[in-house]
ROMI-13204 format. One record per residue (C-alpha): x, z, y. Coordinates in Angstrom, 1 decimal. Each point is the difference from the previous one (the first is absolute). Layout:
<pts>
{pt {X, Z, Y}}
...
</pts>
This chain:
<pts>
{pt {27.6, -3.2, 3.6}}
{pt {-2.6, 2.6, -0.1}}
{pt {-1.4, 0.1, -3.5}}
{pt {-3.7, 1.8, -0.6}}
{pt {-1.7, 0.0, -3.4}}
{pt {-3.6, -0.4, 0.6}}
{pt {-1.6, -1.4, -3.1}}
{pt {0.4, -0.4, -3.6}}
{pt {-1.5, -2.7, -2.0}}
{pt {-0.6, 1.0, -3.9}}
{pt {-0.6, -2.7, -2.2}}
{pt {-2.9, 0.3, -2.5}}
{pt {-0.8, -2.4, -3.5}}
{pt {-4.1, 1.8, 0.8}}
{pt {-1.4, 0.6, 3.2}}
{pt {-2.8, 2.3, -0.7}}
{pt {1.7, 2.3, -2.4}}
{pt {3.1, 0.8, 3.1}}
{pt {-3.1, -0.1, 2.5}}
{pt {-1.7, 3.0, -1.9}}
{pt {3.2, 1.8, -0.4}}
{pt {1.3, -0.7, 3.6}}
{pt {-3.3, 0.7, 1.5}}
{pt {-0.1, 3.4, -1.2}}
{pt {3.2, 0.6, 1.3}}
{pt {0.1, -0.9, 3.3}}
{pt {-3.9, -0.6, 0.5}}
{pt {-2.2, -3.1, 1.4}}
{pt {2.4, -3.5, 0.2}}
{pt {-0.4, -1.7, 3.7}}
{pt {0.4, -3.1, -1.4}}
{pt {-1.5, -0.8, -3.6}}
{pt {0.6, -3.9, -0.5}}
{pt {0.7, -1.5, -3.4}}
{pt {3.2, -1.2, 0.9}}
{pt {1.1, 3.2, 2.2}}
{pt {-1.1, 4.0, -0.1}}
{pt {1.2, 1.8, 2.4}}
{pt {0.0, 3.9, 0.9}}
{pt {1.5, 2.0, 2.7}}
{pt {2.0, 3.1, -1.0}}
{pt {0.3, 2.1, 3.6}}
{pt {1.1, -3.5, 1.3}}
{pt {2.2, -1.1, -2.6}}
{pt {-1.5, -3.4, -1.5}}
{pt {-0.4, 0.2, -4.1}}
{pt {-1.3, -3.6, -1.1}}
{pt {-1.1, -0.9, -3.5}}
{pt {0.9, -3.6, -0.6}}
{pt {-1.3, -1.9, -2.9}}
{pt {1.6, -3.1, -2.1}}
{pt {3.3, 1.3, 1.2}}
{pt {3.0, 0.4, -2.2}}
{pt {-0.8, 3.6, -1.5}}
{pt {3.2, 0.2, -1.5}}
{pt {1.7, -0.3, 3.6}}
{pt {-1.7, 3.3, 0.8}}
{pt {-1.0, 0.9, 3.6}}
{pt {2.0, -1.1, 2.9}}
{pt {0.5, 2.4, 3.3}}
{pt {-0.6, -2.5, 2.8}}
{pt {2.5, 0.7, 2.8}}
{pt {-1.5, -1.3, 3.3}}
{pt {2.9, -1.7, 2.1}}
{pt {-0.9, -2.3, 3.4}}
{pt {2.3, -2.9, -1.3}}
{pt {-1.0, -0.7, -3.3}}
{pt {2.5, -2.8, -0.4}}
{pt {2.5, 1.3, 1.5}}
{pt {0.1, 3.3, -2.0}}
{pt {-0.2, -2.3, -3.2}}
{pt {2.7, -2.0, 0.8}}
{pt {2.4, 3.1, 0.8}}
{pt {-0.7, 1.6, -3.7}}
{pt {-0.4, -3.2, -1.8}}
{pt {3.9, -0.1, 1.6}}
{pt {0.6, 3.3, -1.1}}
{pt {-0.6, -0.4, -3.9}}
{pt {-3.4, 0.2, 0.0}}
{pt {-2.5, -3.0, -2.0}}
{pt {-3.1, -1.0, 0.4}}
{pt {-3.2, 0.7, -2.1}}
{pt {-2.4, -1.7, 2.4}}
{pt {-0.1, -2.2, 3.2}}
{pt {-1.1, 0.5, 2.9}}
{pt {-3.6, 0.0, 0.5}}
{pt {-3.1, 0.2, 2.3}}
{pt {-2.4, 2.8, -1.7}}
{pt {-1.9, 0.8, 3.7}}
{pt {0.1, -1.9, 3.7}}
{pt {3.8, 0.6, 1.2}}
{pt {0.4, 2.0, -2.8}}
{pt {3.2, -0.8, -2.8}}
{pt {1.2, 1.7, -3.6}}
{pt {2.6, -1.3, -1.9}}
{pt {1.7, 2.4, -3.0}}
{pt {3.8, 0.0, -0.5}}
{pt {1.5, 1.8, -2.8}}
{pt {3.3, 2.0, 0.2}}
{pt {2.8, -0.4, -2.0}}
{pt {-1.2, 2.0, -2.9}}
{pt {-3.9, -1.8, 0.4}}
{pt {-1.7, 2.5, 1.4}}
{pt {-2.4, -1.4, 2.9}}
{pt {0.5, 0.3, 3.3}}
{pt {-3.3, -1.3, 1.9}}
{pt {0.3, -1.3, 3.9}}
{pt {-3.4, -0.6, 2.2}}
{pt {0.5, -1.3, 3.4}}
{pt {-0.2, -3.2, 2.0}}
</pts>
């Protein structure tokens, strides 16, 4: 397996306040949605998510080409999961795990 970071996903309790602070740090958003902002950082993905769990705190998103698969193997491993499984884009699944001290450990793939 060939792991790459690409994204993280920071949960916020207020949308506009993190836009205006996250806009000024790393400039226009390409996608400003009420349910999704989302900015690119020389490529690397940096997505403001709103009526998430805030006290989770942002989840690195690894992107893996078995989604399931990769799940299964960590899930066997000791890890739990936070969240299932889900479509968020066409062809395109998140799910969170947590390690075994709770700290989250995000997968996006297929």
């Amino acid at each position: 397996m060939s792991a790459t970071i690409r994204s993280v996903v920071v949960p916020v309790s207020d949308l506009d306040a993190a836009k205006a602070i996250y806009t000024k740090l790393l400039g226009d958003p390409h996608t400003d949605q009420p349910y999704y902002v989302g900015y690119s950082a020389d490529g690397f993905e940096v997505s403001l998510a709103p009526h998430e769990d805030v006290a989770g705190g942002p989840v690195a998103y690894v992107d893996v080409d078995d989604l399931d698969a990769v799940r299964a193997d960590l899930l066997g491993v000791g890890a739990t999961e936070r969240s299932a499984p889900r479509e968020v884009a066409p062809g395109a699944r998140v799910c969170v795990l947590e390690d075994t001290d709770g700290n989250p450990v995000g997968l996006r793939g297929r």
